[in-house]
MARTORMI-898331 format. One record per atom (N, C-alpha, C, O, CB): residue number from 1; atom name; x, y, z. Coordinates in pm, whole numbers. Glycine has a CB too. Layout:
BEGIN
> NUM;CA;X;Y;Z .
...
REM end
This chain:
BEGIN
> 1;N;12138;11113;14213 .
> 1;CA;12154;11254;14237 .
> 1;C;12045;11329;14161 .
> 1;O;12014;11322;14042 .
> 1;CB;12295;11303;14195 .
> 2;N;11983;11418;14279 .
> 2;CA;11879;11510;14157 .
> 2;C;11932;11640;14159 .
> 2;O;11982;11697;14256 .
> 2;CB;11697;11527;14193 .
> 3;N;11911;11702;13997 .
> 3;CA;11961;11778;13912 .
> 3;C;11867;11896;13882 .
> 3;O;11769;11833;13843 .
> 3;CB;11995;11702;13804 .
> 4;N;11845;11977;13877 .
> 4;CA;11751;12106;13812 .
> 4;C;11850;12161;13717 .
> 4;O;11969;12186;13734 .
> 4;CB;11695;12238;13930 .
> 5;N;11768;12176;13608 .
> 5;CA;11790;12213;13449 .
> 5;C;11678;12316;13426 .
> 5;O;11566;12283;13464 .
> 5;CB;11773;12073;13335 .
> 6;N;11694;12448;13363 .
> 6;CA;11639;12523;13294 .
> 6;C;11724;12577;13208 .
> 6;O;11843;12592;13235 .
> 6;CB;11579;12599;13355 .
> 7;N;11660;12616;13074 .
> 7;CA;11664;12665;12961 .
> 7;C;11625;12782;12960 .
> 7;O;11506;12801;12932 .
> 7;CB;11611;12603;12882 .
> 8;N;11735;12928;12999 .
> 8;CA;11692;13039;12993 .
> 8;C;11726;13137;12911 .
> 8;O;11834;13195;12907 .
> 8;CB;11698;13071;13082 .
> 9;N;11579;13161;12809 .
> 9;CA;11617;13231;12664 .
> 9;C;11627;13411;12710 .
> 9;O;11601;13488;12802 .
> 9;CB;11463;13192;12521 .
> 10;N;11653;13408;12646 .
> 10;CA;11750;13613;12635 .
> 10;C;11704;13665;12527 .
> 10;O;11729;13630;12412 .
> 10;CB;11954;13637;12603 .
> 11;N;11617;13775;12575 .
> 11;CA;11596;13839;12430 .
> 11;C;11715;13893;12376 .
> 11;O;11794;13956;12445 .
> 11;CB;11494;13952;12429 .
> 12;N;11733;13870;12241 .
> 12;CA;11881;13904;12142 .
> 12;C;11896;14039;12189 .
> 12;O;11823;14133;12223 .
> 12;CB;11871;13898;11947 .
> 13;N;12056;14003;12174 .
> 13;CA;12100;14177;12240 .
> 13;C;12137;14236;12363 .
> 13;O;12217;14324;12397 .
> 13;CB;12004;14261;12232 .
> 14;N;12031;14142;12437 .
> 14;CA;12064;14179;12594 .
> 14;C;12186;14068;12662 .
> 14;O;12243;14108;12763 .
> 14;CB;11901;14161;12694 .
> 15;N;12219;13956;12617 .
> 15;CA;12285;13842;12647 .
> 15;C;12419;13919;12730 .
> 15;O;12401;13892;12848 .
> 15;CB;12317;13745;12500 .
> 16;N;12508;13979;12720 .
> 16;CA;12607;14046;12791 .
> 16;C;12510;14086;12940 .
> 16;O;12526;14034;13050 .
> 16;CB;12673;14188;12689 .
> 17;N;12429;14171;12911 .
> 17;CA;12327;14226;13037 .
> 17;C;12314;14121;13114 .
> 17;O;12393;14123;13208 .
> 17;CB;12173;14278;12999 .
> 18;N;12244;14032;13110 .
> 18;CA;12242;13890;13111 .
> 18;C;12341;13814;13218 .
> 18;O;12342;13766;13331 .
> 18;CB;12275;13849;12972 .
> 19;N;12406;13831;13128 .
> 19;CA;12552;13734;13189 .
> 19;C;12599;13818;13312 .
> 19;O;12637;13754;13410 .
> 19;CB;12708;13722;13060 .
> 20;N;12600;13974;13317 .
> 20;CA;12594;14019;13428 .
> 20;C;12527;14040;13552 .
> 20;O;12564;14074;13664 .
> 20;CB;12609;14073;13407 .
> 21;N;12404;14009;13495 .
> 21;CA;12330;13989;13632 .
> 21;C;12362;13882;13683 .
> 21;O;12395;13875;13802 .
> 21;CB;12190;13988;13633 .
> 22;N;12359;13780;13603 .
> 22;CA;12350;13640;13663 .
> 22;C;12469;13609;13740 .
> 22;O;12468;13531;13835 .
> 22;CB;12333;13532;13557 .
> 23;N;12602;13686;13685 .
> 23;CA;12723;13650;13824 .
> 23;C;12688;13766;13932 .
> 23;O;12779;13775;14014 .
> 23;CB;12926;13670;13771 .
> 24;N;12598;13843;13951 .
> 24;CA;12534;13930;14053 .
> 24;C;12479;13818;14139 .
> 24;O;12529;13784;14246 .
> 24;CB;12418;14040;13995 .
> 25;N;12403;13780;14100 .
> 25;CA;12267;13679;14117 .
> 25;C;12328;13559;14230 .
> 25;O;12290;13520;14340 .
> 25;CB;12211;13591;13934 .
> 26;N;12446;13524;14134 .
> 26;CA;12505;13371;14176 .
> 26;C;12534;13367;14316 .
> 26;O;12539;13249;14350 .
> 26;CB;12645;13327;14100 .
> 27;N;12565;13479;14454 .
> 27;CA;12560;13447;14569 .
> 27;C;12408;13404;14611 .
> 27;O;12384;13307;14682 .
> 27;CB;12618;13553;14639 .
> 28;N;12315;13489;14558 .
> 28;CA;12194;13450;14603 .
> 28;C;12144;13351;14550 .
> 28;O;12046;13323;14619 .
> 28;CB;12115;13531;14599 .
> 29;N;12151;13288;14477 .
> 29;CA;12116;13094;14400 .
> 29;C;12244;13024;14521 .
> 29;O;12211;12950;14614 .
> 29;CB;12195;13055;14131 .
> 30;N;12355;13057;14499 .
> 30;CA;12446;12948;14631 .
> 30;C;12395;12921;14729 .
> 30;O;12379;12810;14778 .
> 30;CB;12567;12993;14700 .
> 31;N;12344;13083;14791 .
> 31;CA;12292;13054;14907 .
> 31;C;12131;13010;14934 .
> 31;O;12042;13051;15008 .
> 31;CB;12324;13162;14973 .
> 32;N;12139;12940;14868 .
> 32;CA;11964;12905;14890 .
> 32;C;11969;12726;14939 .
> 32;O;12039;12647;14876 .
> 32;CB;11848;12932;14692 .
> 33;N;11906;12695;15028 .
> 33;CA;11897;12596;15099 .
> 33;C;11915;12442;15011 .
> 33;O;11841;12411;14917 .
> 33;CB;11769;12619;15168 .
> 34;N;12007;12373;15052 .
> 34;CA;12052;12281;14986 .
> 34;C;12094;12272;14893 .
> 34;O;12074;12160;14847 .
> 34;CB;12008;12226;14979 .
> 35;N;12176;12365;14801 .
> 35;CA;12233;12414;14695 .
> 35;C;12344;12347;14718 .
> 35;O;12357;12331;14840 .
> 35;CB;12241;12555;14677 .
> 36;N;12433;12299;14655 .
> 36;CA;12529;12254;14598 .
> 36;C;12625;12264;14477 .
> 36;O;12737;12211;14475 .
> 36;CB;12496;12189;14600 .
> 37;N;12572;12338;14377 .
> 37;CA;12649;12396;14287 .
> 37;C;12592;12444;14189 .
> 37;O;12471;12421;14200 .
> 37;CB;12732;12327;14247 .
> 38;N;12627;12532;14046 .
> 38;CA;12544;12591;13975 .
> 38;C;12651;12638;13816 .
> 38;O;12761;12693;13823 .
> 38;CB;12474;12721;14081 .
> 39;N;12590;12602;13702 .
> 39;CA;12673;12621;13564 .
> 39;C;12582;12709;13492 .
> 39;O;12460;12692;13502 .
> 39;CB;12708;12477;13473 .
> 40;N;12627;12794;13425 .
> 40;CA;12545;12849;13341 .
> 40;C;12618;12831;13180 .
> 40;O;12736;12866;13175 .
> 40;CB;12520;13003;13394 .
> 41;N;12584;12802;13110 .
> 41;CA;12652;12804;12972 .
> 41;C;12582;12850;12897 .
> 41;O;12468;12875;12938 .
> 41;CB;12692;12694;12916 .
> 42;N;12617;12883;12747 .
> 42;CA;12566;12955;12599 .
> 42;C;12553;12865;12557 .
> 42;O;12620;12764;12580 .
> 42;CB;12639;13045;12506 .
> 43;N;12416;12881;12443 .
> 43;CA;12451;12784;12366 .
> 43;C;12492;12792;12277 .
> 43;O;12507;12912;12251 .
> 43;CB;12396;12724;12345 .
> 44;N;12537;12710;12177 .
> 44;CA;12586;12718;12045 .
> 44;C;12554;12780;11938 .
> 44;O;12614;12865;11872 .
> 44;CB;12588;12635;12008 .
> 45;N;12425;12715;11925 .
> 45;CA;12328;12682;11773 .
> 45;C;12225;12793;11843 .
> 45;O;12171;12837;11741 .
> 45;CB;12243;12473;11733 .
> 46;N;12175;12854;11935 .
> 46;CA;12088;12942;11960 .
> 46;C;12206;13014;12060 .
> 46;O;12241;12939;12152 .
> 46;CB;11934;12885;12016 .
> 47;N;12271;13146;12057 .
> 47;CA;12364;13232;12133 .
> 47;C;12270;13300;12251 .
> 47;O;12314;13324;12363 .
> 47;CB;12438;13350;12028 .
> 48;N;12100;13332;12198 .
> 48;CA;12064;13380;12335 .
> 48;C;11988;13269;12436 .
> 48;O;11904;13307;12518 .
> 48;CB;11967;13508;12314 .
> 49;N;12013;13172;12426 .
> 49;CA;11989;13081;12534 .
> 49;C;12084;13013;12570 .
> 49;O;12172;12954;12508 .
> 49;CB;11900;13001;12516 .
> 50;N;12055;13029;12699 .
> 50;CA;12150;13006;12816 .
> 50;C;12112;12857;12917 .
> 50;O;12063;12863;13030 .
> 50;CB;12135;13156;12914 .
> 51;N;12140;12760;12862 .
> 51;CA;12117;12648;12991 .
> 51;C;12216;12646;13064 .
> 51;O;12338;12645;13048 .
> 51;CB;12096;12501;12961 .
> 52;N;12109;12645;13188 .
> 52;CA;12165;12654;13338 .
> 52;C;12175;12519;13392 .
> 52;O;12120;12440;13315 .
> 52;CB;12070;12742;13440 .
> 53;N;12227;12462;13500 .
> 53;CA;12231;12359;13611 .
> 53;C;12258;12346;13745 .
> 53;O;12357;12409;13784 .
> 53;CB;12292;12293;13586 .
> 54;N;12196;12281;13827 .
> 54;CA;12199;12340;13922 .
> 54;C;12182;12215;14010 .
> 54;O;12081;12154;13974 .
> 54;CB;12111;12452;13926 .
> 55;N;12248;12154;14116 .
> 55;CA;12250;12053;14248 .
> 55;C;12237;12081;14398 .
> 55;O;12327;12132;14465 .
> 55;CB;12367;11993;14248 .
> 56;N;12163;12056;14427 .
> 56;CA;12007;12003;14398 .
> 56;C;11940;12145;14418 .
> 56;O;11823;12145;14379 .
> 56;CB;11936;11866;14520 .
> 57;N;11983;12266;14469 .
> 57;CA;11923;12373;14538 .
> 57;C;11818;12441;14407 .
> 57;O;11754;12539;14443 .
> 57;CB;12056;12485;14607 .
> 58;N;11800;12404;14287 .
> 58;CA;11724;12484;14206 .
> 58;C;11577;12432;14183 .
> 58;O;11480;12465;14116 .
> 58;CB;11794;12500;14080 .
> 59;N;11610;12339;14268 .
> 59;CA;11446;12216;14289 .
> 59;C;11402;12280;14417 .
> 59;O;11303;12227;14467 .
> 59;CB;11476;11995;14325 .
> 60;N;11439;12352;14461 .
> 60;CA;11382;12412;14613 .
> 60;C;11345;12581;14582 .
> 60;O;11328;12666;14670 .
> 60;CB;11528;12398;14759 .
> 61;N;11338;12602;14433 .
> 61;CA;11306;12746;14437 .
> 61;C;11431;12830;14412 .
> 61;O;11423;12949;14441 .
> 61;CB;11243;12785;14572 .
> 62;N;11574;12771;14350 .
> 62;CA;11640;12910;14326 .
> 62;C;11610;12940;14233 .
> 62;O;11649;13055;14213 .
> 62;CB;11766;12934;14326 .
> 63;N;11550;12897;14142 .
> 63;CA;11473;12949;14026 .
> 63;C;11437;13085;13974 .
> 63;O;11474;13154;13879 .
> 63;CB;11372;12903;14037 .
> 64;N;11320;13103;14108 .
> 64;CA;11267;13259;14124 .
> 64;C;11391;13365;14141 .
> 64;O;11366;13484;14123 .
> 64;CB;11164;13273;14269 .
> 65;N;11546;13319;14181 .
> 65;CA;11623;13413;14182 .
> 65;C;11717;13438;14074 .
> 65;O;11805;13524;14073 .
> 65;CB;11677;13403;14282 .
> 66;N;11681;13327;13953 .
> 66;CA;11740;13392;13817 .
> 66;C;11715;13513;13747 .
> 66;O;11594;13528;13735 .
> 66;CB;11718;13319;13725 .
> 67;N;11775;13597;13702 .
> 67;CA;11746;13695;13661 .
> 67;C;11686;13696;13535 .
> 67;O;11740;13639;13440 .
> 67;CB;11834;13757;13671 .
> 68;N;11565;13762;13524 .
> 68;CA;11473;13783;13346 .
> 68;C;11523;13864;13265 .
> 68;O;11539;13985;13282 .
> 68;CB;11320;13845;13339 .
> 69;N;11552;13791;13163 .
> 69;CA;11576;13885;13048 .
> 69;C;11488;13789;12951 .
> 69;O;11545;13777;12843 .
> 69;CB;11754;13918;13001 .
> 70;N;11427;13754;12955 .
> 70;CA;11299;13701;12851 .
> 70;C;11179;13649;12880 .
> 70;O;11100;13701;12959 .
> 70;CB;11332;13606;12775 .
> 71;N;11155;13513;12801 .
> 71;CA;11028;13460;12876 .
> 71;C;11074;13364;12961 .
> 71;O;11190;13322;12964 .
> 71;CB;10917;13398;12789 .
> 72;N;10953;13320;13051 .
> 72;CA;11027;13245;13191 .
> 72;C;11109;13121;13152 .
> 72;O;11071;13062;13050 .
> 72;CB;10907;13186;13310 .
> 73;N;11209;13075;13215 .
> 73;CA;11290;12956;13191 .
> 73;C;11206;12848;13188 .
> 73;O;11093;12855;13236 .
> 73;CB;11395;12934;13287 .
> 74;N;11247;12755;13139 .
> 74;CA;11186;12595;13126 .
> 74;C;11249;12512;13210 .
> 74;O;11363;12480;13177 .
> 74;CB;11202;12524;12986 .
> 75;N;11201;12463;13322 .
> 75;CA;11220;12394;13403 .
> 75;C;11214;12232;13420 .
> 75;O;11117;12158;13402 .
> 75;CB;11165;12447;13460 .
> 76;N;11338;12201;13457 .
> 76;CA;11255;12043;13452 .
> 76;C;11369;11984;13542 .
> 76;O;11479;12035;13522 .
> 76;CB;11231;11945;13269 .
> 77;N;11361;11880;13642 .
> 77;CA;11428;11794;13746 .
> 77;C;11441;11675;13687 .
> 77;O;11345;11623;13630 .
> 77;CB;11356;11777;13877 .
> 78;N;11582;11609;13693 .
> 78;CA;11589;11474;13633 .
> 78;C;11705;11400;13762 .
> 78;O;11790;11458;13830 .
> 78;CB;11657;11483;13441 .
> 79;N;11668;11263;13758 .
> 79;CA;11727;11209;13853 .
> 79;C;11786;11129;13772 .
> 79;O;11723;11080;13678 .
> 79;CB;11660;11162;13959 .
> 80;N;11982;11087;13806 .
> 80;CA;12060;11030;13777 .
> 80;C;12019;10873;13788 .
> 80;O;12070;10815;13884 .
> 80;CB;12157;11079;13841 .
> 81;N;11960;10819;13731 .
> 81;CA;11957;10676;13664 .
> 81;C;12035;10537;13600 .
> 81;O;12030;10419;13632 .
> 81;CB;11914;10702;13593 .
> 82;N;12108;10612;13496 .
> 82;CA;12220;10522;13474 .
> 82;C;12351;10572;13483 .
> 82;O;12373;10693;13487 .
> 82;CB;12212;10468;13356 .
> 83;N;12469;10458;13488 .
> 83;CA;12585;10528;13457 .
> 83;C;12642;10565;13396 .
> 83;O;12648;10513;13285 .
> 83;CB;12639;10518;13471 .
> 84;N;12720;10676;13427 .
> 84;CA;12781;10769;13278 .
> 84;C;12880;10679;13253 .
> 84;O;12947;10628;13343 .
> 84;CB;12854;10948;13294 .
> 85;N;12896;10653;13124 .
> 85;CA;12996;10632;13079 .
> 85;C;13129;10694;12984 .
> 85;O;13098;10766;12890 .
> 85;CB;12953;10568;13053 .
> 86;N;13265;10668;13005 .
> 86;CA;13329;10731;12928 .
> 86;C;13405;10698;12835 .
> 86;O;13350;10590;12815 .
> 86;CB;13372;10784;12975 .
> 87;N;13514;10702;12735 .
> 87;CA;13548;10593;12610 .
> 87;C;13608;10495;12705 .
> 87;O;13641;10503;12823 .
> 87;CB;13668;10647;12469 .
> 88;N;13612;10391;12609 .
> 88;CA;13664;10288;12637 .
> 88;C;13570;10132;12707 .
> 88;O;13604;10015;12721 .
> 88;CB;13763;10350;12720 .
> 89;N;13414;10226;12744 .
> 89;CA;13304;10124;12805 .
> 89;C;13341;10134;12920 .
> 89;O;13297;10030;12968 .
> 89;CB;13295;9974;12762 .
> 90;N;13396;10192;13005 .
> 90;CA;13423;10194;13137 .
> 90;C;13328;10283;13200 .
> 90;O;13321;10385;13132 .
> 90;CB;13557;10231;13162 .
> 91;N;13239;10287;13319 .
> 91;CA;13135;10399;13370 .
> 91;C;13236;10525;13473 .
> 91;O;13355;10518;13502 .
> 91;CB;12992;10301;13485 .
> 92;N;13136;10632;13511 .
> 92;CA;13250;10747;13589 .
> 92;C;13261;10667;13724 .
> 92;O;13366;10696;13781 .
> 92;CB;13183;10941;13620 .
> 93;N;13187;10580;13790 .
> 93;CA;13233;10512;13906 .
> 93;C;13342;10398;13890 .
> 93;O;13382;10338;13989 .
> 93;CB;13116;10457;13967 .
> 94;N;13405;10360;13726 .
> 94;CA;13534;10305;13755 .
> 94;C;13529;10166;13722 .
> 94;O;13622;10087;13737 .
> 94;CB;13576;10324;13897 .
> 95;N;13407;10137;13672 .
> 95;CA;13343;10007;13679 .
> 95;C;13320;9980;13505 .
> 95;O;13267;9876;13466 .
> 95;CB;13187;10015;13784 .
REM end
């Protein structure tokens, strides 16, 4: 499965602003061709960056429809390789 990941920083302060555009935003990232789903989370240890995720539709350009509130996101596509595993040594396919 391929994945699009960006890392989108917020200048401090605006992060609420932010968070509102981006559920504005979120019909227009759904609807973008071959999209499949989309997370946005906070982070922890840095509060104004925001990593996003996205299947597969953010590798086709929904990108350009995130909303700026800083400098441009960091982009990068990674393809599912091994299996996840969860406790116990067992992988998410059961195996």
């Amino acid at each position: 499965m391929i994945t699009g990941h960006a890392l989108l920083p917020v200048i401090s302060g605006m992060e609420d602003e932010f968070t509102a555009a981006f559920e504005q935003a979120r019909p227009l990232i759904s609807a973008t061709e071959g999209h499949l789903g989309l997370q946005l989370s906070r982070s922890i240890e840095t509060p104004n960056h925001f990593p996003f995720a996205g299947l597969p539709g953010i590798r086709r350009g929904a990108h350009r429809r995130l909303p700026r509130f800083g400098d441009p996101p960091r982009m990068e596509t990674t393809a599912a390789s091994l299996p996840r595993s969860v406790p116990g040594g067992r992988t998410l396919s059961g195996r």
